[in-house]
Backbone as CSV, one residue per row, in Angstrom:
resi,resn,N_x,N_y,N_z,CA_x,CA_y,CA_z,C_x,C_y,C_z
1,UNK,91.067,1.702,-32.586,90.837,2.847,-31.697,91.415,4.109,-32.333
2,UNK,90.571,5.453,-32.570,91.273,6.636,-33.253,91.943,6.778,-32.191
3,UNK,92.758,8.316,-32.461,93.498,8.528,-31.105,93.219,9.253,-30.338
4,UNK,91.543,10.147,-30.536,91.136,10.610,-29.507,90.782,9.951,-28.569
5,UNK,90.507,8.663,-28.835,89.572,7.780,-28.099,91.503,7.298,-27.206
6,UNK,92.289,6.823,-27.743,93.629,6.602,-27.479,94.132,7.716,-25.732
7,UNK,93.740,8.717,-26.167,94.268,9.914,-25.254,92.775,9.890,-24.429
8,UNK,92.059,9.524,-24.174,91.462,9.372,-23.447,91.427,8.012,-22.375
9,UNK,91.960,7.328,-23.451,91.943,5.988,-22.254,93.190,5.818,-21.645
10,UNK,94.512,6.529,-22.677,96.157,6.489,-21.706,96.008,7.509,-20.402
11,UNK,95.014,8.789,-20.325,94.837,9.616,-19.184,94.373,9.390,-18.289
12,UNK,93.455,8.155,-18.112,92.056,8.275,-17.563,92.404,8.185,-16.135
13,UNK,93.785,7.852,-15.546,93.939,7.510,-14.316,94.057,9.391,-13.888
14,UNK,94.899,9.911,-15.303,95.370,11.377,-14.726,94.166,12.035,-14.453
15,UNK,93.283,11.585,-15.490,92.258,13.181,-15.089,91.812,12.559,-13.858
16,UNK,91.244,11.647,-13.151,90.632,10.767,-11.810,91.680,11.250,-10.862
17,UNK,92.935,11.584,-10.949,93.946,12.085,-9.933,92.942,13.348,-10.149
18,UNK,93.292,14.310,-11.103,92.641,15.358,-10.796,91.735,15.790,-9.898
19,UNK,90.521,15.099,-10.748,88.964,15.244,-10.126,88.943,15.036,-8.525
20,UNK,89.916,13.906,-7.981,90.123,13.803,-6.610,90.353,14.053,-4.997
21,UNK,91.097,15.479,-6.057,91.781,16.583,-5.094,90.429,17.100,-4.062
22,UNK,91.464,17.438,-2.782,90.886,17.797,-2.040,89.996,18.767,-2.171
23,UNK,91.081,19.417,-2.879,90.495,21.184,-3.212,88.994,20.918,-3.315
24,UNK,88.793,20.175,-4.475,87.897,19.771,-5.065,86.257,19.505,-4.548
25,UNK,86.912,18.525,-3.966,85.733,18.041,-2.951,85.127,19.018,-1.623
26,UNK,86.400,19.784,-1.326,85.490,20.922,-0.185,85.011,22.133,-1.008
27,UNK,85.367,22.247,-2.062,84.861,23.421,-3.300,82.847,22.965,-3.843
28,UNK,83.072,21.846,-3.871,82.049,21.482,-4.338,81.074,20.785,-3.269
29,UNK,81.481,20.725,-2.090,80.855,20.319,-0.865,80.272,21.297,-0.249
30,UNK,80.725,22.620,-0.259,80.606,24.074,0.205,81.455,24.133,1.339
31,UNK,82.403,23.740,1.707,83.340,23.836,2.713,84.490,24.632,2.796
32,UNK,83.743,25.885,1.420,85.098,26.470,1.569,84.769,28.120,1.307
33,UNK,85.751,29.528,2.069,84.585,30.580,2.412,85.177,31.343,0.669
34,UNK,84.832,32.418,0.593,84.798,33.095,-0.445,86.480,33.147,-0.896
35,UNK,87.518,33.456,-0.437,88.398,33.617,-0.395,89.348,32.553,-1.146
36,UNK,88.566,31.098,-0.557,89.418,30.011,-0.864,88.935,29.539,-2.037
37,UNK,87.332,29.997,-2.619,87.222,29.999,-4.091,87.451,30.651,-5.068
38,UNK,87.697,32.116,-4.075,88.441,32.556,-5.459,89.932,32.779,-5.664
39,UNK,90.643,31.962,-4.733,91.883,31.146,-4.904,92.084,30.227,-6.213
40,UNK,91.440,29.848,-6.556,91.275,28.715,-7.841,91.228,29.619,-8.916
41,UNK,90.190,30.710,-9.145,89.930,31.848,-10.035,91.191,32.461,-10.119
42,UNK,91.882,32.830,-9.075,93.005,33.638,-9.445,94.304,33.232,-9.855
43,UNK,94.671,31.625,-9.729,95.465,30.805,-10.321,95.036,30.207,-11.565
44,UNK,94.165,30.231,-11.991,93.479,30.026,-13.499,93.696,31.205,-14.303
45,UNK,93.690,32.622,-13.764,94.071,33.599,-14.553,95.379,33.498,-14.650
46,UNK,96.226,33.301,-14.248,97.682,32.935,-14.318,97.964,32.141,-15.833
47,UNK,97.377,31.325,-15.283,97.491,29.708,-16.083,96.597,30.404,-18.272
48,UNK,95.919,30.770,-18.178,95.231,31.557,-19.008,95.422,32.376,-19.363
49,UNK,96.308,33.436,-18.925,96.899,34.489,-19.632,98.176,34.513,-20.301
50,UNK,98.902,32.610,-20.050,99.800,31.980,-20.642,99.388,31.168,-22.251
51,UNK,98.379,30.569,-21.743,97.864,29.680,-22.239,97.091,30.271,-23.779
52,UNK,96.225,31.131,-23.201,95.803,32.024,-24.514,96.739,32.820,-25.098
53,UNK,98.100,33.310,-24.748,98.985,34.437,-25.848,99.715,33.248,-26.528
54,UNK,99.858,31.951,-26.048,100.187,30.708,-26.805,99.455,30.460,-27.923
55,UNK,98.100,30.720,-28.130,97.225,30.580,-29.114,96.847,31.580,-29.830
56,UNK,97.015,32.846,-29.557,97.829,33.755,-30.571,99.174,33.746,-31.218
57,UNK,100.079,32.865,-31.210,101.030,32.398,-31.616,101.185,31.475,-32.421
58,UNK,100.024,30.589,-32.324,99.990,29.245,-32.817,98.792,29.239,-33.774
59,UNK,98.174,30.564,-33.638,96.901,30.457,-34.556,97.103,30.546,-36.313
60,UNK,98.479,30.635,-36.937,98.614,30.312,-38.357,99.385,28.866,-38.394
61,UNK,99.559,28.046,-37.391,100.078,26.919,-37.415,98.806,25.990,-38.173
62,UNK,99.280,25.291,-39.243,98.395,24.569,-39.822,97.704,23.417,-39.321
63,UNK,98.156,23.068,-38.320,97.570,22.206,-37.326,96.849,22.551,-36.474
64,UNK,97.753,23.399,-35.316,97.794,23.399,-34.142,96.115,24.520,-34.396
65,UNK,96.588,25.638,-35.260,95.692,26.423,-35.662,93.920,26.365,-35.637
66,UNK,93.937,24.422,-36.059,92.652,24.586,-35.888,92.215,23.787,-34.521
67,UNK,92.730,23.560,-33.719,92.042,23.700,-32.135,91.996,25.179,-31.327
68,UNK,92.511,26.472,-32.484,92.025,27.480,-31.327,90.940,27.977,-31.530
69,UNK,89.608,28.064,-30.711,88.552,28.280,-30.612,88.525,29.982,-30.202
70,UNK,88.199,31.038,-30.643,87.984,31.919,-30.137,86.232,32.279,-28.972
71,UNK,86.065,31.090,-29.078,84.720,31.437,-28.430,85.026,30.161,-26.795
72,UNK,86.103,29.481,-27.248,86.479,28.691,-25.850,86.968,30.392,-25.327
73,UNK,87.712,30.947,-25.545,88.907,32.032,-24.583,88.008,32.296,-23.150
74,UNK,88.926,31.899,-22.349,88.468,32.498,-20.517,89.289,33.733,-20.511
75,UNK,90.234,33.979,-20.669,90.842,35.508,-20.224,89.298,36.448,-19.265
76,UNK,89.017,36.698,-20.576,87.413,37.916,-20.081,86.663,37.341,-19.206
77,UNK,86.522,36.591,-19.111,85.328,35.675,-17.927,86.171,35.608,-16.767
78,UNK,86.878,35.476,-16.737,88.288,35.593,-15.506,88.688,36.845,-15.303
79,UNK,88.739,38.211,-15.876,89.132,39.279,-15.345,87.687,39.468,-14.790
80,UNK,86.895,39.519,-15.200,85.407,39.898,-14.408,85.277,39.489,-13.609
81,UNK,85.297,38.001,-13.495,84.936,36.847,-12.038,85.724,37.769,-11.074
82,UNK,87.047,37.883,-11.460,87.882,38.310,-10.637,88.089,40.236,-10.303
83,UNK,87.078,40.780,-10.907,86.573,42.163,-10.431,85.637,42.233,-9.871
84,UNK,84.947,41.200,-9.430,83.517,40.733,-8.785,83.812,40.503,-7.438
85,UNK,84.876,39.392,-7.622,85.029,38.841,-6.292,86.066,39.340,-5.548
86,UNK,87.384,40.148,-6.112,88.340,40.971,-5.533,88.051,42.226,-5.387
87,UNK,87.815,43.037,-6.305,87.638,44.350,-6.764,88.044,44.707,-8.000
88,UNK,88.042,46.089,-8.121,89.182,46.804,-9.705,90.630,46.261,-9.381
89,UNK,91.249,46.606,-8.186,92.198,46.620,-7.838,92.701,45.080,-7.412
90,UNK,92.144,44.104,-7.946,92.790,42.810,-8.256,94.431,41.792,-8.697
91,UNK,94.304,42.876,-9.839,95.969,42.894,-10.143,96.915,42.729,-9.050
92,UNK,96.686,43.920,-8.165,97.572,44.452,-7.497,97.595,43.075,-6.058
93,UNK,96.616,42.138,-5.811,96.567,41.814,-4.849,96.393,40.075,-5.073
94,UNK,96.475,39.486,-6.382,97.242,37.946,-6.686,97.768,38.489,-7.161
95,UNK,98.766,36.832,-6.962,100.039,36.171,-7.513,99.867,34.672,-7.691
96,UNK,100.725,34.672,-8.625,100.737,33.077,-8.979,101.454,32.415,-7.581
97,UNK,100.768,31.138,-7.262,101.417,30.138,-6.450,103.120,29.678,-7.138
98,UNK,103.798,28.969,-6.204,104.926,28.188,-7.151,104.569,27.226,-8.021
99,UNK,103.541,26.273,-7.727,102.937,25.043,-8.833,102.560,25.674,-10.048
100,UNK,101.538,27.075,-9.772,101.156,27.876,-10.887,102.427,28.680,-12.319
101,UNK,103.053,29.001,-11.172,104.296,29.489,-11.768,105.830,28.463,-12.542
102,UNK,105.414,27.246,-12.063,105.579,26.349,-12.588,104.873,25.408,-13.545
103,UNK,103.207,25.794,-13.728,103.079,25.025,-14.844,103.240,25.776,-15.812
104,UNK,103.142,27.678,-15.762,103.616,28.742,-16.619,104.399,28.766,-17.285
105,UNK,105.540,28.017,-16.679,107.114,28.111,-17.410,106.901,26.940,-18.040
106,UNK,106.178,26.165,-18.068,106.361,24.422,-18.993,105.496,25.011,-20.194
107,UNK,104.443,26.100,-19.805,103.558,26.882,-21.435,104.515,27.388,-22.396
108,UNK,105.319,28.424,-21.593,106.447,29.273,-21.796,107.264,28.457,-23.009
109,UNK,107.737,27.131,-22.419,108.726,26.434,-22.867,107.975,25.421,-24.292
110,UNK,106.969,25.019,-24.368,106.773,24.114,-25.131,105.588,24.765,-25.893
111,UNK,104.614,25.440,-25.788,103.105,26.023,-26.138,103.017,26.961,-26.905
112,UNK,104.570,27.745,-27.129,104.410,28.644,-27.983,105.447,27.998,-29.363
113,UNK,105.832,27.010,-29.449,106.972,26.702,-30.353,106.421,25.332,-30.918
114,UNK,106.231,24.197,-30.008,105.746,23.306,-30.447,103.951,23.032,-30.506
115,UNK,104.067,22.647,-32.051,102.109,22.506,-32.097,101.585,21.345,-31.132
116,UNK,102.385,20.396,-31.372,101.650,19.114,-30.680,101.113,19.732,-28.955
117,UNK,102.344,20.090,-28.626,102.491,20.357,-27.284,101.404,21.947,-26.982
118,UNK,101.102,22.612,-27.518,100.129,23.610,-27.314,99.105,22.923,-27.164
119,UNK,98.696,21.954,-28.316,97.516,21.323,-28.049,97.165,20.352,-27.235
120,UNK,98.181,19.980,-26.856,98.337,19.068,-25.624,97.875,19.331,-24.379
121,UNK,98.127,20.956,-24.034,97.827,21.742,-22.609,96.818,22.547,-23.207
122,UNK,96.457,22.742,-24.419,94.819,23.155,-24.855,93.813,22.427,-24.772
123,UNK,94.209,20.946,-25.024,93.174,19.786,-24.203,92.813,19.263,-22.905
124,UNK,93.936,19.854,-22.433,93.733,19.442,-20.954,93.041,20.372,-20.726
125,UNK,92.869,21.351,-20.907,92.210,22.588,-19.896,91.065,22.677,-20.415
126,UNK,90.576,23.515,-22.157,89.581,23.406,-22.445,88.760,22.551,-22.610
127,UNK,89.072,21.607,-22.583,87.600,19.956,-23.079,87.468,19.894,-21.429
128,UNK,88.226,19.904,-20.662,87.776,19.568,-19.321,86.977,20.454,-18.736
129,UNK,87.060,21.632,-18.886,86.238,23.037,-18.807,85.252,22.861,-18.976
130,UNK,85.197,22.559,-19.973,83.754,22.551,-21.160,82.624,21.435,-20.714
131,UNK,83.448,20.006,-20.344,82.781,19.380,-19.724,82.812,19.394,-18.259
132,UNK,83.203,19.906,-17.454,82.922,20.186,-15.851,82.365,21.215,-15.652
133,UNK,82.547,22.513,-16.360,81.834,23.504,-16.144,80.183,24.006,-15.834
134,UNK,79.499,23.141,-16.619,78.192,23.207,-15.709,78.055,22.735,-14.359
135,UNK,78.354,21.315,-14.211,78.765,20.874,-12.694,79.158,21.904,-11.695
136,UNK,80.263,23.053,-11.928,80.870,23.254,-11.304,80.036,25.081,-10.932
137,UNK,79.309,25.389,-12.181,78.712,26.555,-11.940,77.345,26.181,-11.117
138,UNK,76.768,25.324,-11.237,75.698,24.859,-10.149,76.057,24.238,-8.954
139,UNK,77.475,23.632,-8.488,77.436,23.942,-7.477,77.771,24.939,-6.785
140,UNK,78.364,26.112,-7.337,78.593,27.330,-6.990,77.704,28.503,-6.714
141,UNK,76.418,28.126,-7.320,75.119,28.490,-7.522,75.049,28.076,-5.862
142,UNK,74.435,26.723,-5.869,73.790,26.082,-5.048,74.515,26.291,-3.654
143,UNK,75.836,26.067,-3.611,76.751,25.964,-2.081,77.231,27.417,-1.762
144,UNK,77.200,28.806,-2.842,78.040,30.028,-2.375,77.145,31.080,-2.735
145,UNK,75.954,30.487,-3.324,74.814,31.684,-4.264,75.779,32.713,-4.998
146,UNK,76.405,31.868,-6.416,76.952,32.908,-7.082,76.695,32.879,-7.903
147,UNK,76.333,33.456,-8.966,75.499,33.512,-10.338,75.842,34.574,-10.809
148,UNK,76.450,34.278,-12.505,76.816,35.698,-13.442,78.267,35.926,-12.614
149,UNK,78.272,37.408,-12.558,79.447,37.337,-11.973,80.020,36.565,-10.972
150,UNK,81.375,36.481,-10.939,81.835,35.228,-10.110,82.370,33.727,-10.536
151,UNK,81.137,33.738,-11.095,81.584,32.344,-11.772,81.193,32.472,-13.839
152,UNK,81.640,33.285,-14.309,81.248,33.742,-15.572,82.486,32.206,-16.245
153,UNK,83.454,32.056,-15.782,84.241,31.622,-16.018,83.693,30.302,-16.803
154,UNK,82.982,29.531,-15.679,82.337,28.342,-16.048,80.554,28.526,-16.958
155,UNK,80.900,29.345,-17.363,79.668,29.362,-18.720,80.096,29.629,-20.362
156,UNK,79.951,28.942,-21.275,80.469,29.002,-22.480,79.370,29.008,-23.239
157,UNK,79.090,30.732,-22.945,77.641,31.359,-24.073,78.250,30.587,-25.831
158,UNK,77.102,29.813,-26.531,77.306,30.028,-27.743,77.609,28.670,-28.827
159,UNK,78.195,28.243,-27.298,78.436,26.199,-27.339,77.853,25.150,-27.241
160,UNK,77.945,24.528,-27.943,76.914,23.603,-27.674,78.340,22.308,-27.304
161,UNK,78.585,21.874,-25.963,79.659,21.033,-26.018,79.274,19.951,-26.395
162,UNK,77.985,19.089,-26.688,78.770,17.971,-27.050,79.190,17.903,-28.744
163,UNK,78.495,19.142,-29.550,79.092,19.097,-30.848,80.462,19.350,-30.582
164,UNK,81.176,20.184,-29.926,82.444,20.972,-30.092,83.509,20.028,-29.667
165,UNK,82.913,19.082,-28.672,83.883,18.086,-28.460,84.065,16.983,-29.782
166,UNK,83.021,16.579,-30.435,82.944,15.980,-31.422,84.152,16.252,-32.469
167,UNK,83.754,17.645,-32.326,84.677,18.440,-33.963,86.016,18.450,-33.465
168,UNK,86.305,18.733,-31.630,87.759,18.629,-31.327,88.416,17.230,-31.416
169,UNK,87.585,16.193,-31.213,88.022,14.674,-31.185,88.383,14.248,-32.661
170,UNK,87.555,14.943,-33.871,87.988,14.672,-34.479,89.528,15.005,-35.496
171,UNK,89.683,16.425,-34.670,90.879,17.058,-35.159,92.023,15.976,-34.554
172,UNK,91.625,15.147,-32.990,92.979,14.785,-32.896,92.880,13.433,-33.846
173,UNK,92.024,12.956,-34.406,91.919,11.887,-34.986,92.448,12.063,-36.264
174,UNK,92.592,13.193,-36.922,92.884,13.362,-38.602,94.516,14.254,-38.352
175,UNK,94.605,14.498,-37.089,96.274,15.609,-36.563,97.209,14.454,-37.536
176,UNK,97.970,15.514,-38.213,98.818,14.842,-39.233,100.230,13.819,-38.353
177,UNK,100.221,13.139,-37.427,100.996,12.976,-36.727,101.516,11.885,-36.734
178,UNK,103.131,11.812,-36.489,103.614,9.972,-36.648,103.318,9.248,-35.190
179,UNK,103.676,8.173,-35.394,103.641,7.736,-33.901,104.623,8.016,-32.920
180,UNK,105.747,8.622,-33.117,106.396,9.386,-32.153,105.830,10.365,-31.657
181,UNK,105.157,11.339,-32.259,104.443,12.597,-32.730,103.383,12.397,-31.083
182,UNK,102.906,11.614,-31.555,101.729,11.121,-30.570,101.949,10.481,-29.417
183,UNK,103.521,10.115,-28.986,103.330,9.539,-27.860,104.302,10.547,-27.134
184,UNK,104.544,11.460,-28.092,105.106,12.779,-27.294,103.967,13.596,-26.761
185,UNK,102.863,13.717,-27.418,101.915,14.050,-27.088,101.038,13.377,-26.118
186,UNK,101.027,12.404,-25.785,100.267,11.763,-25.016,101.559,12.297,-23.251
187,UNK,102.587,11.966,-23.693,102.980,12.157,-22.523,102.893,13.815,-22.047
188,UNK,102.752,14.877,-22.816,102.568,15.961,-22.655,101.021,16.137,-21.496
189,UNK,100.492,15.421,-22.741,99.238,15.648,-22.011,99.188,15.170,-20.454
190,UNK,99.888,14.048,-20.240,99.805,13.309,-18.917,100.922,14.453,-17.721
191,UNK,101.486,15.288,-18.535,102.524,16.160,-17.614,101.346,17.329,-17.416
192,UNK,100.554,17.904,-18.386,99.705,18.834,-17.920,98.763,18.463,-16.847
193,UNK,98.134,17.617,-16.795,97.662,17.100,-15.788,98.161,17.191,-14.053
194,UNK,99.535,16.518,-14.881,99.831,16.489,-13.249,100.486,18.010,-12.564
195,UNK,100.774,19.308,-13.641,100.438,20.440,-13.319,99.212,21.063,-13.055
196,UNK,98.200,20.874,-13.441,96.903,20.923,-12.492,97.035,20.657,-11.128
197,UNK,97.465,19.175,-11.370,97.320,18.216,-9.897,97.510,19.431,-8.823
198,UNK,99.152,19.437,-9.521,100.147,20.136,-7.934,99.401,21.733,-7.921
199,UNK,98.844,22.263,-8.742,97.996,23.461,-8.831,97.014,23.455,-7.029
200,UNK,96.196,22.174,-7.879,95.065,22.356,-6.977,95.456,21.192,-5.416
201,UNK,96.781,21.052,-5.473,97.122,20.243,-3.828,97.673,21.342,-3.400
202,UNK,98.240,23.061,-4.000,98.671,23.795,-2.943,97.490,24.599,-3.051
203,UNK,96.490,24.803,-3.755,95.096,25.482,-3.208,94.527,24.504,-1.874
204,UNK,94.583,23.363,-2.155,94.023,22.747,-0.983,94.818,22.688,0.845
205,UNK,95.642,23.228,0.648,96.173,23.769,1.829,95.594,24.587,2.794
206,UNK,94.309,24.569,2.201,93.635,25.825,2.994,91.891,25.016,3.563
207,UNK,92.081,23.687,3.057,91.387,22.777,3.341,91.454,22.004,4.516
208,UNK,90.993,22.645,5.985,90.736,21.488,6.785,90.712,19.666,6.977
């Protein structure tokens, strides 16, 4: 087994916690009004404006370096979504949740210093993106009629994901790494996750 295939099968319970969430299911059910979707949008800009100055940091790291994609970056698709659906004056009116602000400080702490660990919370977010994101822009289409702006977030002009996942699976497969290396990483990955989790169980508070 390489070890992409490895980090996919030690997670598989985490990402299924994920996918589970309530949030989730009334987001994609249409059970939820404008406000409470772009609750998710505005804790993703949080999470992303961490996440990407990490990968300006890490982008001459000889490793870590080549999982940063400049054509994955949400920043821009997220200030728009979020001038669409708030206004100009957006800034002024989110804030990060505590879960949010807590998975911030674990970026803070490990994403800009250690490679493994950048790429660790660069996999969790972008490959999952990449592959939920159509799902998630058609039902947003379909349950809130939002198209283009709004949901810019979940479109990745330029990609073709199933090559890009290919070329990322294979980076973790050739990542110069010992087996400590990797099961530090594996557990990283399983901690990003469960910062999602608690992400999207205090968005779902607003879930009937």
């Amino acid at each position: 087994m390489g070890f992409a295939a490895r980090v996919r099968e030690v997670t598989r319970s985490d990402h299924a916690a994920a996918q589970g969430m309530a949030y989730f299911d009334a987001l994609l059910g249409g059970r939820l009004d404008r406000p409470g979707y772009t609750a998710l949008t505005a804790q993703l800009f949080f999470v992303y404006e961490t996440l990407e100055e990490a990968a300006g940091e890490m982008r001459a790291d000889p490793v870590a370096g080549a999982f940063v994609a400049d054509e994955l970056a949400r920043l821009p698709a997220l200030v728009a979504d979020l001038t669409h659906l708030v206004g100009a004056d957006w800034p002024a009116r989110v804030s990060a949740s505590r879960p949010t602000s807590e998975y911030r400080a674990r970026l803070r702490e490990v994403a800009f210093t250690w490679p493994a660990g950048f790429v660790a919370h660069h996999y969790t977010r972008y490959l999952g993106d990449l592959s939920g994101g159509q799902v998630m822009r058609r039902a947003l289409q379909r349950e809130y009629g939002l198209e283009g702006p709004g949901t810019l977030f979940y479109e990745f002009p330029g990609v073709e994901p199933r090559a890009f996942k290919q070329r990322y699976r294979h980076l973790l497969d050739t990542a110069p790494w010992d087996a400590v290396e990797q099961d530090r990483f594996l557990d990283e990955v399983s901690l990003a996750y469960r910062l999602n989790t608690a992400m999207l169980d205090d968005l779902g508070k607003v879930v009937a």
